[in-house]
N, C-alpha and C positions, 0 to 999 in steps of 0.2 A: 351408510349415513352416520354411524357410528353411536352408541349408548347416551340416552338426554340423562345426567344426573338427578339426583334426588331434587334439588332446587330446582332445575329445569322442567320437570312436572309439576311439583307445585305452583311456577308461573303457570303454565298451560291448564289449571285448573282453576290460577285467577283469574286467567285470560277468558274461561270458558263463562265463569260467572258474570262480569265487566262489560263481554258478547250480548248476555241474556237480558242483563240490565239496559242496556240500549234499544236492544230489540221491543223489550214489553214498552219502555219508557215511549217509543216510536208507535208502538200499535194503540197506545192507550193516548197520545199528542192526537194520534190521526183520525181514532175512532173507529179500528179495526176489533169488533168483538166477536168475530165468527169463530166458532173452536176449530174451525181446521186453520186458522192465522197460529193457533197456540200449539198445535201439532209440528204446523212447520218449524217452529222454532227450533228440534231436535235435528233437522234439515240441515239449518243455519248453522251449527253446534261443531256439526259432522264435518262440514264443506271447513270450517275455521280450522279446526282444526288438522284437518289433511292437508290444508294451504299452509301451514305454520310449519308441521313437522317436514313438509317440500322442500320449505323454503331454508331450514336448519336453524329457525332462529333463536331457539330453546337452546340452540350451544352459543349464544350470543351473551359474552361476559358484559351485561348492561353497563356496570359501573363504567369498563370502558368504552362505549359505543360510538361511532363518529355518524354525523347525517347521514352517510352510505345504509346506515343499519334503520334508523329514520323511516328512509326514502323506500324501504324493502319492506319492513313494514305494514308503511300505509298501501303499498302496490298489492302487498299481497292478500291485508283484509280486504280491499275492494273490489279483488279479483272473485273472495269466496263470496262475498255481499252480493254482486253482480250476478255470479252464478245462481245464487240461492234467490234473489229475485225475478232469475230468469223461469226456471223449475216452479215456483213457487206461479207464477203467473202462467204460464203455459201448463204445467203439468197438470195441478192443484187446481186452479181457476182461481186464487184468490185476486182480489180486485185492486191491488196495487198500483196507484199513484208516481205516476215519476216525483215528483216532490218526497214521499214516503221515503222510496228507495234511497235519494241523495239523501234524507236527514238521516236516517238508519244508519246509513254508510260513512258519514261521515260524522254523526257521534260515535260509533265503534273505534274508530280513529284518533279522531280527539281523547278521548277515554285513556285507550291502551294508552298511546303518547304520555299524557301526564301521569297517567301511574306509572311510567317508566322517568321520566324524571326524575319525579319526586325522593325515587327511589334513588337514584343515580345521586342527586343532588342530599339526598340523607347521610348515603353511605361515604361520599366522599368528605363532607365535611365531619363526621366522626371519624373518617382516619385520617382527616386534617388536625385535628383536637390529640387523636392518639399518639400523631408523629410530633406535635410541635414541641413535646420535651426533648427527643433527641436531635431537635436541628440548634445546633451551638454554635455553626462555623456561618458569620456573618457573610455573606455577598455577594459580589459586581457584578453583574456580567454584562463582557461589551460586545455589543451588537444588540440594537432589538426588533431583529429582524423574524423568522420563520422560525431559524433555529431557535432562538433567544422563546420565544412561545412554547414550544415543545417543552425546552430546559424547565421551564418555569410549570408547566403543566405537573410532568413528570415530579419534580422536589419537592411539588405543593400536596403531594396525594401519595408520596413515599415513606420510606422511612429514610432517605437522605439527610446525610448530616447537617445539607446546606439551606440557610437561613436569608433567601432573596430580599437584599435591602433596597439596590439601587441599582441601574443601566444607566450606561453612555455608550454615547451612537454620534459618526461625525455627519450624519444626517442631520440637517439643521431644519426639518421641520418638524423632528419628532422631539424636538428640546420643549421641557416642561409637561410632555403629556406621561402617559400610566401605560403598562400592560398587564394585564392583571392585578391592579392595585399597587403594581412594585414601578415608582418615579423613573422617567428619563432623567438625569440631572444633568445631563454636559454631553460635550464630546469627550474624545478619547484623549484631546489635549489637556483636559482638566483631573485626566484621573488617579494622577498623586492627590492635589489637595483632595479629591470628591474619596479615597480612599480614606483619610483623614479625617474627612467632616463627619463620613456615615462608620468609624471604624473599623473596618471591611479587614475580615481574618483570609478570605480565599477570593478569586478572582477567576472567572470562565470567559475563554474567548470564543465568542459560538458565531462569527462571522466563516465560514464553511466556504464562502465564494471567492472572499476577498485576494485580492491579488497578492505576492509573494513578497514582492518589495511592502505593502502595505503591512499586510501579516508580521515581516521580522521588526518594521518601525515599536508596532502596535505593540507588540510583545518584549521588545526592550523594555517600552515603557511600564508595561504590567512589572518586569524584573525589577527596575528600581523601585519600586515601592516595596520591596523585600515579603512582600503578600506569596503564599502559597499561589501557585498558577495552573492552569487546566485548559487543554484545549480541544476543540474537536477535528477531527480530519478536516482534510479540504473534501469539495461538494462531491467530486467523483470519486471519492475513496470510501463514505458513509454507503452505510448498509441499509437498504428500506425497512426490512425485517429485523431490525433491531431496534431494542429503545436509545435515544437520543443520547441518556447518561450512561448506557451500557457503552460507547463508543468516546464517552470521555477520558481523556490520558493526558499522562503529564506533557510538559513541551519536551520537544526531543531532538535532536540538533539538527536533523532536516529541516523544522520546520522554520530553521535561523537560516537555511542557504541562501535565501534574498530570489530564490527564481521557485516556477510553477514544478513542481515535481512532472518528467517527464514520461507520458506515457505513450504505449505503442498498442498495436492493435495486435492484441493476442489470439484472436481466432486465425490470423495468417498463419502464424507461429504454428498453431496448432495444426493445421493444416503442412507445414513445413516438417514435420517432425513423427508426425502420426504414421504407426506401422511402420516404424525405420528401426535400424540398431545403433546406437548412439555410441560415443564411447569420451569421457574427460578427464582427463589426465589430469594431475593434481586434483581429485574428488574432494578430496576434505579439505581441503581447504575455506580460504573464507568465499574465494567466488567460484571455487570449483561444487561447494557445497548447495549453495544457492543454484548454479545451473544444473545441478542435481534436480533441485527441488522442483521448478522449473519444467526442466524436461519431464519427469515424471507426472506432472500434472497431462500433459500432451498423449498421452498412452501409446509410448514407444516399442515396439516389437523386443527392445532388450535396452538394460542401459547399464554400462559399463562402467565402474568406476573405479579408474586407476590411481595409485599413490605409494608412497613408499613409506610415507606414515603413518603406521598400521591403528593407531588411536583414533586419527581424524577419518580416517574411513570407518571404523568402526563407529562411529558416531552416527555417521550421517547415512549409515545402511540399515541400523537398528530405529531411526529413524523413521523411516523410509517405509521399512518393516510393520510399523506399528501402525503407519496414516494407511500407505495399500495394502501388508498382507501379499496376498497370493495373488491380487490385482496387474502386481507389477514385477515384470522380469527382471529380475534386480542379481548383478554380480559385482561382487568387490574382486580385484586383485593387484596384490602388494607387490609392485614392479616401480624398477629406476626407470626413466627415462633416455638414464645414459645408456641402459643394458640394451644395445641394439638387437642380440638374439633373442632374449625373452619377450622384446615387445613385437617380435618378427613371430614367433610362437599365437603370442596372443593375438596379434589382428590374421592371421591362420587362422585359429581356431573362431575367431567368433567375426569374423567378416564386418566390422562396423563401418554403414554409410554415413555418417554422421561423424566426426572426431573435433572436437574442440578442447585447445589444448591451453592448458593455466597450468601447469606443472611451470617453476621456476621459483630462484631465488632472488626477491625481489628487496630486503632491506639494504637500504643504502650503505650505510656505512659498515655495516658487515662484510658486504662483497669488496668495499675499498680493502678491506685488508684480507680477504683470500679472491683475490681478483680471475686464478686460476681454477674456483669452483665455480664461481660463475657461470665461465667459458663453458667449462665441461656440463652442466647443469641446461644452463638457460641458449649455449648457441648448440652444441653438441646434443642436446636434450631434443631440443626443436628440429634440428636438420634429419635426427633419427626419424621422427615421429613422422616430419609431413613425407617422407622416402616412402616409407612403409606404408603412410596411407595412400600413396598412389600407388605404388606395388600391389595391393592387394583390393584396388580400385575403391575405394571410399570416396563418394558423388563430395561429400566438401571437407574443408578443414581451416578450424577457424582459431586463428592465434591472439594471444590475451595480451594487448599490447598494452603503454602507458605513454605520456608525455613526457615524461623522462627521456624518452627516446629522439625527443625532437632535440638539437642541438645540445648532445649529453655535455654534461662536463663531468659525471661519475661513470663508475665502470658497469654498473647495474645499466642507468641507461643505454649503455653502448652497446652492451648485450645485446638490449632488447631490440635498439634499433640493425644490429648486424639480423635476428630476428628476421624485421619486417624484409630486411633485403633477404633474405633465404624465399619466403614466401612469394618475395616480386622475381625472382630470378627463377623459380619451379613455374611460375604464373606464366613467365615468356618462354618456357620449355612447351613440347607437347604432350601436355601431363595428360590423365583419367581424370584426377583429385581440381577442384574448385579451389584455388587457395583466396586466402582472405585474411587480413590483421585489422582489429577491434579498437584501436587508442581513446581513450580516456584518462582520466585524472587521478586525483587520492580519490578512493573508496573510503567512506563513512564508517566506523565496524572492523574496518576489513584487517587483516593479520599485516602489522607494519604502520599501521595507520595514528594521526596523532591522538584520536579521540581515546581509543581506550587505553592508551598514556596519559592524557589528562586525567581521563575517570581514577585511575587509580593514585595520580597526584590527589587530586581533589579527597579521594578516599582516605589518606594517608594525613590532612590538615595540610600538604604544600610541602612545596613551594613548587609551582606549575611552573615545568620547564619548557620557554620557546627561546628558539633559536634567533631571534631578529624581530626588532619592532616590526619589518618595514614588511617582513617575507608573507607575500599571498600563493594562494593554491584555489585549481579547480577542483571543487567537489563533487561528488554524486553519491547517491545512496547505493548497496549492494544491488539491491531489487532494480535499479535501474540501470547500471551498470549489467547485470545479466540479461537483462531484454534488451540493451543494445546487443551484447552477442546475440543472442537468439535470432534477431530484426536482421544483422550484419550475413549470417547466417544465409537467412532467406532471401535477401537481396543480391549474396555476393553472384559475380560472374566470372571472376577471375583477376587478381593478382589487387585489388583494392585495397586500402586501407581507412576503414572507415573512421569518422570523428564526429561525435557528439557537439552536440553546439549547448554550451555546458551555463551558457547563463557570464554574469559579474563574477570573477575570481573574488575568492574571502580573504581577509586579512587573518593569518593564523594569531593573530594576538586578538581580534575578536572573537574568534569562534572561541579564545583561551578564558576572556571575559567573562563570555555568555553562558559556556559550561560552569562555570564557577556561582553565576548569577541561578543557574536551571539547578543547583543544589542545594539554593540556599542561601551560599554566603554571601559576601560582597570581597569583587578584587583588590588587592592588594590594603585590604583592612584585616578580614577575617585569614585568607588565603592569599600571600604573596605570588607576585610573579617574577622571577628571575628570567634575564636574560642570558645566554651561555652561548653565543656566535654561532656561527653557521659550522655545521659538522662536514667534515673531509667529504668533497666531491660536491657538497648542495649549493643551491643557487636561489636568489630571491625570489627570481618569476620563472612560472613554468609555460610552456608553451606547446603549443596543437600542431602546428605545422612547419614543416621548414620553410628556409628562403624557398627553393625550388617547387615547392608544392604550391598548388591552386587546388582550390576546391569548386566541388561538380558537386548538383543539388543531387536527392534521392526524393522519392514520392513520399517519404518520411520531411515533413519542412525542418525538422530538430537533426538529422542524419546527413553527412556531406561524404565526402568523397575527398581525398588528395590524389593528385595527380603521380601514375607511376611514373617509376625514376629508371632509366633503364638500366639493366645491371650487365654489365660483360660477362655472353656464357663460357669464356674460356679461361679470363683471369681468376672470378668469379669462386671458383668451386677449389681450384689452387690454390688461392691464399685461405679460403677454410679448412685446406686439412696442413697450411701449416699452422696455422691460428690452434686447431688442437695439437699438435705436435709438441706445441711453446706450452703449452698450457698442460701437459703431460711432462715433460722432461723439460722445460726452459727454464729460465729466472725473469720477475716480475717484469725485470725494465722491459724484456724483448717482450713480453704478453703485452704490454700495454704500446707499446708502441708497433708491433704488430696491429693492435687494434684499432689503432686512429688510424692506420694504413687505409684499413679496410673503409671505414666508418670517418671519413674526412672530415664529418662537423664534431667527431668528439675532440672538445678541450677540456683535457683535464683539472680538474682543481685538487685534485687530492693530494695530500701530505706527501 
């Protein structure tokens, strides 16, 4: 049951007196003066308080109590009231009155109740009084909805810095009214001037349900007013068991992609994964670290993490280390991808059914000018891996594709799309191994990505470099982009290539905006934006499918399917080992045009 503090018996000792005071007040209303009615009262006493300490409610922090604590309460004095009139009448013979017992029983009630108020409503307005020196940050918060209550509970009865002046809600029948004292004044459309009129130093968006396009409107318009901004997750991402302001956080550039963050249903996964030996090539990385993390939550029989970057593995095993401990079967080991013996060693030695591979060189203009590490890397790297995971029978194997891939015109993409052809052409063999490739977009975060290039413009005072007013991109967060592998994973059957249904593409000149705006400053006043043309091989819009692909639903409505391409298994595997031949001893021009051999929709743009 656990130890009642010091305070917690001294209620149970108010409680007992408060008991006795109702009791006598009842027998002397009714005209009960037999001294065994004054005996039983020690009865009464007993029964209350064995129904109390039952019930736990001496570890009930009053100040905070909601009707649930109420309702438990009065259930359980009337429980011991009832009892104790039962005994008291049957046992005793005393001559009790149904009328008796309901006013007994429910003065006791009433009673406790308001002294639990009172108390509640004392304490809280003295540490209303205590906190209001340090709340200096005036304001807004839009929504005044459920959440909007909570916020307002919480800051009124904290020590938060934050000073509720005013709500706007585009709810037009809550215009003019109060919640908590603190005015509706507008909608969301009025909330430059309404930050104006009431001063307003910070700004909470506590709309939790609201839709995504709604959401990015809402919160542009928070940013022009150059106000500090705050927001809370959306509705299924908050925590029950959390306080409302424990879950406040800055905006953060998810929550500008304009669509619903996409989720999946993680107990498949887990069930997909549980008791298996995993193994993920490029570990440390930025998505190989994530499907780290991921997998490990699933409690895999072992989990593998390969990489050649001995830093980012080390990262993300020590990591690992500190959240499970000994919970979790955890090996790092530092292997190339290219090294076909060593990785022929290690799926020997540790048998992994599971292999999902993200090892690859994936920044663009990098690979434009060593186009021959690519090859060796990203087609050479993959064709090793998925050999060996059928070789040594591993039920799947799932490859970290992008849209880059879909009608390359760089050499990274081309890669990756000779890649998914490796995957579809082992898929029309009669493999052991599941194959399967994962396409998706930019990754938010991720290593290559434009965000934490801006962030560190931004950090620097400018000039935030984008390539092209006009160039948009599909985004996704890390955490989503890994549970599509994961989801990809469990669904695959063979030779698929899965595609997310990724929402409105962003204009990289707004996401350049809005990060500038989520800092603080204002574009091209505080922090300029320079434009600097498209880099060797990039292209304005990215794309999900090819001509020849159609897409097939999955039980996932956000997950599709492209249609396999058939591959020749005789030409097929011929021109991949001249493809590394060229890429070993050739010169650039035959690598490249070796590859568009292969890879028919790559047109190149590069210098």
């Amino acid at each position: 049951m656990g130890k009642i503090n010091k305070r917690g018996w001294l209620l149970a000792v108010a409680d007992l007196l408060l008991m006795a005071v109702s009791y006598l007040l009842s027998v002397f209303l009714f005209d009960y003066t037999e001294p065994k009615v004054f005996w039983c009262m020690g009865l009464l006493l007993a029964l209350f308080l064995a129904a109390m300490l039952l019930s736990r409610l001496y570890h009930t922090m009053w100040r905070f109590s909601h009707v649930f604590d109420f309702v438990k309460l009065t259930g359980y004095t009337m429980l011991a009231c009832g009892f104790f009139d039962a005994v008291a009448v049957f046992g005793f013979g005393c001559d009790f009155s149904l009328a008796f017992c309901g006013f007994q029983a429910m003065t006791a009630v009433y009673i406790l109740i308001f002294i639990r108020v009172v108390y509640r409503v004392y304490i809280r307005q003295s540490t209303r009084e205590s906190h209001a020196a340090l709340k200096n940050k005036r304001l807004m918060i839009v929504g005044a909805g459920v959440a909007a209550s909570y916020i307002l509970n919480e800051i009124t009865y904290s020590e938060s810095p934050y000073l509720p002046v005013c709500m706007v809600d585009d709810d037009a029948s809550k215009a003019g009214k109060s919640m908590m004292n603190i005015p509706i004044v507008g909608a969301t459309a009025d909330l430059a001037a309404k930050c104006d009129e009431y001063r307003i130093d910070s700004i909470i968006f506590a709309i939790p349900s609201c839709s995504a396009g709604d959401r990015t409107r809402i919160l542009n318009l928070c940013y022009d007013t150059k106000r500090e901004v705050k927001t809370i997750p959306f509705l299924h991402n908050l925590f029950e068991d959390k306080q409302i302001m424990d879950q406040i956080k800055d905006v953060e550039v998810e929550d500008l992609l304009g669509r619903e963050p996409i989720n999946f249903d993680f107990n498949n996964v887990i069930q997909f994964v549980q008791g298996k030996v995993c193994m993920v090539t490029g570990g440390g990385g930025s998505i190989g670290s994530e499907l780290c993390r991921q997998l490990a939550k699933c409690s895999p029989k072992r989990l593998i993490i390969l990489d050649i970057y001995e830093n980012n593995a080390y990262d993300i095993q020590q990591e690992l280390i500190r959240k499970y401990g000994g919970e979790l079967s955890l090996t790092v080991e530092i292997a190339s991808v290219r090294d076909y013996a060593k990785l022929d060693l290690l799926f020997e030695k540790y048998k992994p059914q599971l292999v999902f591979h993200a090892a690859a060189h994936k920044h663009v203009p990098l690979m434009e000018g060593n186009p021959e590490e690519a090859i060796k890397n990203n087609v050479v790297g993959t064709l090793n891996t998925a050999i060996l995971a059928d070789k040594h029978k591993a039920e799947k194997f799932v490859l970290i594709s992008t849209d880059k891939a879909v009608n390359p015109t760089n050499v990274m993409g081309a890669t990756k799309r000779c890649c998914e052809m490796i995957i579809q052409y082992l898929s029309q063999q009669p493999t052991y191994t599941v194959f399967a490739a994962v396409r998706f977009g930019n990754v938010l975060g991720s290593n290559g990505s434009v965000v934490p290039l801006f962030k560190r413009q931004i950090e620097q005072g400018g000039p935030v470099t984008v390539t092209h007013p006009d160039i948009i991109r599909f985004f996704m967060t890390i955490p989503e982009a890994v549970s599509l592998v994961l989801e990809a994973g469990r669904l695959a059957k063979g030779g698929e290539i899965f595609v997310l249904d990724m929402g409105a593409p962003v204009k990289v000149l707004t996401l350049a905006e809005n990060m500038i705006r989520m800092s603080g400053y204002e574009p091209y006043e505080d922090i300029d934006i320079q434009f600097i043309g498209l880099r060797p091989g990039e292209k304005l819009y990215e794309e999900i499918l090819m001509d020849e692909e159609g897409l097939t639903k999955t039980d996932n409505n956000r997950i599709f399917i492209g249609q396999q391409v058939k591959i020749d298994p005789v030409v097929f595997p011929a021109e991949l080992y001249e493809l590394k031949q060229i890429a070993l001893h050739g010169t650039v021009r035959e690598l490249l045009d070796k590859l568009a051999h292969i890879v028919p929709t790559f047109h190149h743009k590069g210098e």
